[in-house]
N, C-alpha and C positions, 0 to 999 in steps of 0.2 A: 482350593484355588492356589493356582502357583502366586510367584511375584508379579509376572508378567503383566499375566490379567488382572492384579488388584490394581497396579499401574494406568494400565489403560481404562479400567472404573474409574479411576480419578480424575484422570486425564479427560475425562466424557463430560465430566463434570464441570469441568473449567473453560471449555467449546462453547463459543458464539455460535448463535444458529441465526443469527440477525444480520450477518453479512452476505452484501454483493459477490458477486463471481467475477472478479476483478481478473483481466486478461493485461498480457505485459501491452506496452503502447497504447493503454487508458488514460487517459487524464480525470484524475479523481481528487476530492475534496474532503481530508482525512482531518476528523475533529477533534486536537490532542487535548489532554487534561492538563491543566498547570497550575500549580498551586503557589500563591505568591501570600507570605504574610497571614498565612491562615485562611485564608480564602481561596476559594477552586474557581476558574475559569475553562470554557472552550477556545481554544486559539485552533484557527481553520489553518491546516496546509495545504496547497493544493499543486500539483504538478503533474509529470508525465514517470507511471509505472517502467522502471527499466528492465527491471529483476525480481524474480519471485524465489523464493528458497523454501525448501523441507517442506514438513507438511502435517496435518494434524495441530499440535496443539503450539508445535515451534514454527509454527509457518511465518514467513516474514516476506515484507515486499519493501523494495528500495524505491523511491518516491527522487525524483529530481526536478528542479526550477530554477532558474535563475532569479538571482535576486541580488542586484542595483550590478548588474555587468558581470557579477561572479556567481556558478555555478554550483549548486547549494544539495547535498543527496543525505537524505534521512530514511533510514533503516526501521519500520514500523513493524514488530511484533503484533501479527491481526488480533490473537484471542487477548492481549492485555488490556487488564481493567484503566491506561491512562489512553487507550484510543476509543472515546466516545462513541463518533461514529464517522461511516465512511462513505459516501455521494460519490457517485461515477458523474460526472460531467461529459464526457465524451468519450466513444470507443475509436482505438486507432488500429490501423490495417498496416499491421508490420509481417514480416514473414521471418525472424529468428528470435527463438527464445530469451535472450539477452542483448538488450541496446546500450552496451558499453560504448559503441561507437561514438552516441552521442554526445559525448565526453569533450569530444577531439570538434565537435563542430561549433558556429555564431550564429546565432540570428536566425535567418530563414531557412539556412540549413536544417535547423533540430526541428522543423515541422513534418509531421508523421500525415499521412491521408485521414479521412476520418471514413471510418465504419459504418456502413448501413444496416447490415444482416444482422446483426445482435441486438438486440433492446437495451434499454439503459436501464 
């Protein structure tokens, strides 16, 4: 065996097989771990997917909300052991790979259509 594939063994190894097929313009409910004072908890985030990046075992998706007026975007690595679990809430019907846009907009602007064709 090269390196290559001892790699990718490993790498096989460390893959969720428990996750949703999360599509960008989702609104999902992503369950982080947090550990305060020795104790672990779930803290729910939940937003609208804008960005999805790489793939395999570094796969990562950008998660945006607003929260109290200002515009909040966390970066969730999907196979890491501090994201519990992930809840699609709703599917959205965007037509480009990245909603950077959403950036620049308020209010009712950042509302996406909601999705019928996909299942949740």
């Amino acid at each position: 065996m090269n390196a290559e594939q001892i790699i990718r063994s490993i790498e096989s190894e460390q893959l969720k097989d428990d996750l949703p097929i999360i599509h960008v313009g989702d609104t999902i409910r992503v369950g982080v771990r947090i550990s305060e004072g020795g104790k672990e908890r779930v803290q729910p985030y939940e937003g609208t997917v804008i960005a999805k990046r790489h793939g395999g075992l570094n796969e990562t998706i950008t998660v945006r909300r607003i929260f109290q007026n200002v515009g909040v975007e966390r970066v969730f690595l999907l196979h890491s052991p501090r994201v519990a679990t992930i809840k699609i809430i709703r599917r959205g019907k965007v037509r480009r790979a990245k909603l950077y846009y959403l950036r620049d907009r308020i209010g009712k602007a950042t509302r996406i259509k909601q999705r019928f064709d996909r299942s949740l």
